[in-house]
N, C-alpha and C positions, 0 to 999 in steps of 0.2 A: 504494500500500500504506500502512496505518498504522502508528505507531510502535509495532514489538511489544518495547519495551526494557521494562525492570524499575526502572529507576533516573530521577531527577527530573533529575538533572544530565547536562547532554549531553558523554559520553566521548568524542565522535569529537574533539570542539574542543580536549581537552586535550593540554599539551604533549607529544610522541611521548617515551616511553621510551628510555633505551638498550639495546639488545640485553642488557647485564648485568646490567642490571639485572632483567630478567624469570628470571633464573636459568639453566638449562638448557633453552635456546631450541630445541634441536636433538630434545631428546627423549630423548637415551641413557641418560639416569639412570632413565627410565620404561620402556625397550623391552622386557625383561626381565618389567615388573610387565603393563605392554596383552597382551606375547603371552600371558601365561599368562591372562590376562582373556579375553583373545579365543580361546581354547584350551578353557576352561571352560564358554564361552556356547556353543558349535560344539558340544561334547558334548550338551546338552540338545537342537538339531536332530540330532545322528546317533540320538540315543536316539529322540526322535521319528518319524526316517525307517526306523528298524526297524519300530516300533510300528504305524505307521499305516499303511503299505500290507499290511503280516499282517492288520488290520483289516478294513480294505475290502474286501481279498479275500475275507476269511471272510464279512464281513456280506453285501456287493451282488454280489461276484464277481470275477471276475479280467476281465471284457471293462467291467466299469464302471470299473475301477481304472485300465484301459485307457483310457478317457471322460477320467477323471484327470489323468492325464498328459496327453494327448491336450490338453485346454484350457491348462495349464502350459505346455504347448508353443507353443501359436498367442498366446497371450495375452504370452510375453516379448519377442516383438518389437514389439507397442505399448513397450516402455521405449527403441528407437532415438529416438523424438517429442523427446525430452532431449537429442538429438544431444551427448551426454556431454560439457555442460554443467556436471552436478551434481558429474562425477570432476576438476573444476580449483579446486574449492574448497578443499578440505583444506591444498594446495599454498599457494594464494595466501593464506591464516588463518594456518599456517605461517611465511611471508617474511615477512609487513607484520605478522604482532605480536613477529619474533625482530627487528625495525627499530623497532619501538616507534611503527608508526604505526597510528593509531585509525582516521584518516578511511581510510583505506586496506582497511580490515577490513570496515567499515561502505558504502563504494560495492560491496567483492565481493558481499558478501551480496546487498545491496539490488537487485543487478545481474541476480545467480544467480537471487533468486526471483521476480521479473519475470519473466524467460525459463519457468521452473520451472512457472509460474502458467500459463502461454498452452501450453505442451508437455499438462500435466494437461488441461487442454480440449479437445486433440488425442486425446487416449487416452480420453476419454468419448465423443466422436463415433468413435474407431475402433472401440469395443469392442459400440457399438452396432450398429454395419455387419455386426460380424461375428458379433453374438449373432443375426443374423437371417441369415446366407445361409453361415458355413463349415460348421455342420453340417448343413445341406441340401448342400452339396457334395460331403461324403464319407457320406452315410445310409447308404449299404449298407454301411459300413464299421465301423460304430458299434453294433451290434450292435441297433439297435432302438430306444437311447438316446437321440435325437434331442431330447427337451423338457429331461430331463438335462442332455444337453453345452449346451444355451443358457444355461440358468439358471448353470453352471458357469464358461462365459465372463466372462458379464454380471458377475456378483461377485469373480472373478478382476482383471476390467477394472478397475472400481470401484476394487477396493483398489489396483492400480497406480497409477490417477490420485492417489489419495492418499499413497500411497508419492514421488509424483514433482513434487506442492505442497509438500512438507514435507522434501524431498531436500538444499535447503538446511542443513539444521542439522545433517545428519549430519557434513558437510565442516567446520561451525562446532566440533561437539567433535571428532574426530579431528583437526583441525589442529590443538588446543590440546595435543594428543596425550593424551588422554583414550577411550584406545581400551577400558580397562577398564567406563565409562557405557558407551559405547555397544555394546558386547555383553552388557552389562547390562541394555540395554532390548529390545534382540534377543530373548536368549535368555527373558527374563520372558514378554516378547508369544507368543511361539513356545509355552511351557510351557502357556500360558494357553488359549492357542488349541487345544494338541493336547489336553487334556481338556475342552477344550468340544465336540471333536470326537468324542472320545470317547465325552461323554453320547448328542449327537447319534445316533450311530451305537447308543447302546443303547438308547435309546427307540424305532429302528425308523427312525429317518430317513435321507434316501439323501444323492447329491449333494448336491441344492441345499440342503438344511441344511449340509452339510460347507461348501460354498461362501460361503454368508452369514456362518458363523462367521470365518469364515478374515478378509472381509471388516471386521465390528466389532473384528476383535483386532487390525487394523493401523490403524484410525483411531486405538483408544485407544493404539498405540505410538506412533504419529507425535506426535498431541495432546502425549506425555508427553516422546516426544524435543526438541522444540518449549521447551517450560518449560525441561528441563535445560540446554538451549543459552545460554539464556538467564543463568542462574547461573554457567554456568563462564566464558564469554565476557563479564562483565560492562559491557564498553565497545558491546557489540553494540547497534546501534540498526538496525533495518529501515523505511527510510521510500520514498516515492516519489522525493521530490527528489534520493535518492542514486543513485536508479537512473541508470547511466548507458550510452547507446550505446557510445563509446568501449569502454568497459571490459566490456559484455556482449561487444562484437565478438572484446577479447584472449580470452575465457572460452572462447568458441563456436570459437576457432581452436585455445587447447591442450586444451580438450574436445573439438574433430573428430579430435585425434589419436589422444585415447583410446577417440574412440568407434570408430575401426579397428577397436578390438580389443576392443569389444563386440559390434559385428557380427562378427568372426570368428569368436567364443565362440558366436554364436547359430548363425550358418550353420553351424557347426562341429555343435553337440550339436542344436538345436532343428530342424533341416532334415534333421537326419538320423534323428532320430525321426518328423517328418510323413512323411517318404518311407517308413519302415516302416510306419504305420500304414493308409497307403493303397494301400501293395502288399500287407501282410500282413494288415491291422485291427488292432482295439484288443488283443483279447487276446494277439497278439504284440507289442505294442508295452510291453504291462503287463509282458512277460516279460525286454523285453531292456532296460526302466527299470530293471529290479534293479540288473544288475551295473555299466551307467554308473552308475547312482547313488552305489555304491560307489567307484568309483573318484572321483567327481566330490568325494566329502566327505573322502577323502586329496587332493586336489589344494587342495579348499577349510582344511584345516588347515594346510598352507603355506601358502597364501595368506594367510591370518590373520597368517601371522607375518611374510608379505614386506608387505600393508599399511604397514604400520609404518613402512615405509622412505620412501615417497613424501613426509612432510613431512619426515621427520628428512633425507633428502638433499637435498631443496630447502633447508634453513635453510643446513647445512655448506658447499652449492653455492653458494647467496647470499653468504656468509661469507668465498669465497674457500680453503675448506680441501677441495683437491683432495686429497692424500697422505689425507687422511679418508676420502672419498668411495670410491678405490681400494680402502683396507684396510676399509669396509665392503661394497663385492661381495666383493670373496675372502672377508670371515668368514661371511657370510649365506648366500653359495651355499655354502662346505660343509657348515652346518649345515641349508640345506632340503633337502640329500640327506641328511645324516643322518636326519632326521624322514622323509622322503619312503619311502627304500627298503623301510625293515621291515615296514610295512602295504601295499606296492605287491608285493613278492615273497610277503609270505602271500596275499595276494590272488590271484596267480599259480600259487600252489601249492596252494592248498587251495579254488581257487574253486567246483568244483561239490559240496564240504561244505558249504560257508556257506549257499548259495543252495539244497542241497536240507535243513537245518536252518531256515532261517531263513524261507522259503515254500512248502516242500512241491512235492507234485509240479506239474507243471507250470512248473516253473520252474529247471531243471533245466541252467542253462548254463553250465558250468566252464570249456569250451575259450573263448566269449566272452568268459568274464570273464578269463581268461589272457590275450587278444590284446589288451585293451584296457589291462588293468595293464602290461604288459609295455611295451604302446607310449604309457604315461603316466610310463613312468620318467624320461626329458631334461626332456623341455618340465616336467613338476611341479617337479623339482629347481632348476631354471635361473629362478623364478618375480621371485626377487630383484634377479636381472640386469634384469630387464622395470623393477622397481620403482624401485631405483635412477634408471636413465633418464628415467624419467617424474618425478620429483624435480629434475631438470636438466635438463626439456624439452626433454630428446636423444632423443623412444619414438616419433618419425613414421616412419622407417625398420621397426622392429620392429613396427609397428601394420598397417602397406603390406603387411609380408613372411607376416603371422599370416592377414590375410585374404584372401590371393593364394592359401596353406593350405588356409586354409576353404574356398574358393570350388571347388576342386581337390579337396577331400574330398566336395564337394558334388555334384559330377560323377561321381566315382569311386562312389558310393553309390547314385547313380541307376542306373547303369551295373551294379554287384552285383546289385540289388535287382530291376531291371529283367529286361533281357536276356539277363543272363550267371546270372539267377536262383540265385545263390551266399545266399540267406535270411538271416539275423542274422548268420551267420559276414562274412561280405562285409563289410554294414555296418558292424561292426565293423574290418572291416582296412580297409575303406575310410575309416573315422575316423581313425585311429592312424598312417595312413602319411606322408601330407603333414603332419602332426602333427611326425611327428618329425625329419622331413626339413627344412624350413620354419620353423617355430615351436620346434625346438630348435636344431639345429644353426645354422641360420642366427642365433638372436640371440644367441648364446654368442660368434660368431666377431667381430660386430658392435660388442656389447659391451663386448667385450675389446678392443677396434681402440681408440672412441670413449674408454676411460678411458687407453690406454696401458700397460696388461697383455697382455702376450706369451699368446694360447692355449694352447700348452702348459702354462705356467705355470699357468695356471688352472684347466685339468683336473688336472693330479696336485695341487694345492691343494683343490681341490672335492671330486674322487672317489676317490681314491688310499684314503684312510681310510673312507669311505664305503663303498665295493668290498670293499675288506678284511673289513669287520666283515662283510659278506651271507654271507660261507663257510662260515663254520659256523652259521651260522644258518639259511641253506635245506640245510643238510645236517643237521642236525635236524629239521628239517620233513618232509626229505623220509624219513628214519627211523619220523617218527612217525608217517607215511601206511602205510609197508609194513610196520609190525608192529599197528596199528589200521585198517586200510582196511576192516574190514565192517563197523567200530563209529562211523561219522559224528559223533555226537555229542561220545563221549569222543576220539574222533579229533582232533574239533576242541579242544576242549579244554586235552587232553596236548598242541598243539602250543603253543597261546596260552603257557599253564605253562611249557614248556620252553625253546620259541625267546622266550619273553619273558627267561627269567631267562638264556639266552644271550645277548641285548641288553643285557640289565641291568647283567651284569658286563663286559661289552668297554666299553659307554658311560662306565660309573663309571670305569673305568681310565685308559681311552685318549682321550675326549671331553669328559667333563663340564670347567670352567676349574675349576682348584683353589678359586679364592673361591667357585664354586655348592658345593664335595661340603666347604668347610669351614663355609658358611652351612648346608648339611642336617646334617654331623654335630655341629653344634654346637647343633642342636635336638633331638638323642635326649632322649629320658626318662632322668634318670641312674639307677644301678645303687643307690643309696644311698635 
């Protein structure tokens, strides 16, 4: 590789810093400012994922939208090629710049995009393979789509291998804890791309426009993530001599940890939509993308905010400040059930409003989208626990346990889907069960072993408060169903209104820390 530095002077050779000297190495002065960054960018894709499949459906139809997903689906497991490589970055940016070392910064990098480079040439020969023989595999499933689904692939493919050359520098600014860029360049690329998608679709164009777009709006993200990296990490140098075996070897071992539990994630959501799609086709497949998808963008809003934690606990863990480490799972896991529950019980409650407002008929699946919110409530809440660990390269157990899970859910869906011919509903409970059996309960109990917090203790510190507030909040939900339940619209509406401002006021009172509701009231408009 060539030197992609910015600067004449070689940073790696300069004397290592002290950890004090870089200020707040850990992150915590910033965690507050990344999640609300990363909370911001996530709304431009929820706004997106409304937008765009109402789109598609109206424009191509609901069995292409189907086609859709369908390439989404087969195309995210080319990202295993990474064997999650690219997720031990962050960590190791994190340690060796809160140590003040340079050259340390500079072999991960150099190490990661080595591997990064040869994974992306993997996923251009996969994606080739399979733009020519998976939708010949399922044609009669595809509704007729067949040159479609290829070209859909193909540029799906494409932008992966791009996504997974340039994988490196994501781990470069989030380990500097700069998580605000980089949902900055997210959520910009996504904007950009969903009205390019947009035109696409008003000019009359199908897939493969949609496809190609989708493809130029992640080179020019990457390209631009890439520069940025470069600015904030200024000691960053990318050469070949730094690349080192050694050091790809440590990468590729606490990367095969994580990537447990990105296989689990796939086997989990991606395996269980192809088995829909090929026992039911695409336009059942289009149907029951809705409501996972909804829950998948409340699980990904947590996630947003447990990211965070992976360098900030590697720094604390390197550091020696256990008693930190402990009192950051207890604060994190009960504030991702607090964020977690309120849109995981509307979603529970009002789900076949959402989903017949928000795509019309045909789409019609409330009780699905109940089974899956309902059995998204542990495992979403519990996400920081996961985070944590993997900050203290204590997450191989939880990674083992997530895709024993999947693998389990995998079965069980075959199984609904199949023989026991149980349709979306199945699938569904066939997702959620070893879900929450497995992947909650199991790494909660885990968790709490590995830091030396009593479980009980941990549940009434997590949920106790969290529980509490859900009371009167699905009991005004559930009011504002049974005096509007023919009015869907305002139905939904009066609930958002109502169980909002019944959130609003328990949070302000009982959750918010006094320094956030005296930093908000200290920014009113005065009266004068």
């Amino acid at each position: 590789m060539t030197n992609a530095g910015v600067a004449a002077n070689d940073a790696s050779s300069a004397p290592a810093r002290p950890a004090s000297a870089n200020g707040d190495v850990a992150g915590r002065d910033r965690m507050a400012k990344n999640v609300l960054a990363s909370w911001a960018g996530h709304l431009v894709l929820v706004v997106g994922g409304f937008i765009m499949p109402r789109l598609i459906d109206d424009r191509v139809g609901q069995t292409a939208l189907g086609v859709w997903d369908f390439g989404w689906s087969l195309v995210s497991y080319f990202g295993l090629a990474e064997v999650g490589v690219g997720s031990s970055v962050n960590r190791y940016i994190a340690k060796y710049r809160a140590a003040g070392d340079n050259a340390g910064v500079n072999r991960t990098v150099s190490s990661v995009m080595a591997i990064q480079w040869l994974a992306a040439l993997l996923v251009v020969a996969l994606t080739a393979a399979a733009t020519w023989s998976a939708p010949m595999l399922l044609s009669e499933r595809l509704g007729g789509l067949l040159n479609e689904a290829r070209w859909v692939i193909l540029f799906l493919g494409l932008g992966l291998a791009v996504q997974m050359a340039f994988n490196g520098y994501v781990g470069v600014i989030t380990g500097c804890h700069r998580w605000d860029l980089h949902n900055a360049i997210n959520s910009t690329v996504y904007l950009v791309t969903t009205l390019g998608m947009v035109v696409v679709l008003a000019q009359g164009g199908g897939l493969k426009g949609l496809a190609m777009t989708h493809f130029v709006g992640t080179a020019l993200g990457e390209t631009t993530r890439a520069w940025l990296a470069h600015r904030v990490c200024p000691e960053l140098r990318i050469r070949r001599r730094d690349a080192r075996w050694d050091v790809g070897v440590r990468l590729l071992k606490f990367g095969g940890k994580t990537m447990l539990g990105t296989v689990s994630s796939l086997l989990l959501y991606q395996a269980n939509s192809l088995l829909v799609v090929s026992h039911l086709g695409a336009a059942a497949l289009a149907a029951y993308s809705r409501p996972l998808a909804l829950v998948r963008h409340v699980r990904t809003f947590v996630s947003k905010f447990a990211f965070t934690l992976v360098p900030m606990a590697s720094s604390l863990h390197a550091t020696g400040q256990a008693a930190e480490v402990r009192d950051l799972m207890m604060e994190t896991g009960r504030y991702a059930a607090y964020i977690a529950l309120p849109p995981l019980v509307f979603a529970a409650l009002m789900g076949d409003l959402i989903l017949r407002v928000w795509m019309g008929p045909g789409y019609e699946l409330g009780t699905v989208l109940t089974i899956l919110a309902l059995g998204h409530l542990v495992t979403t809440s519990q996400q920081p626990l996961v985070n944590v660990l993997a900050g203290m390269n204590a997450h191989l157990p939880v990674s083992v346990a997530e895709c024993i899970g999947s693998l389990i859910a995998v079965g069980l869906s075959a199984l609904a889907l199949g023989p026991l011919g149980l349709g979306l509903h199945g699938a569904a409970a066939a997702l959620v069960l070893p879900l929450l059996l497995l992947n909650g309960v199991f790494v909660t109990i885990y968790a709490c072993r590995r830091l030396g917090v009593p479980v009980s203790g941990y549940l009434v510190a997590a949920w106790r408060g969290p529980l509490a507030a859900m009371v009167p909040f699905a009991t005004t939900l559930a009011l504002t169903r049974l005096l509007l339940q023919d009015r869907p619209g305002l139905c939904l509406l009066a609930g958002v209104a109502a169980g909002g401002l019944v959130v609003a006021a328990i949070y302000w009172q009982w959750v918010l820390p006094r320094s956030a509701k005296a930093l908000l009231w200290s920014r009113r408009p005065s009266a004068t």
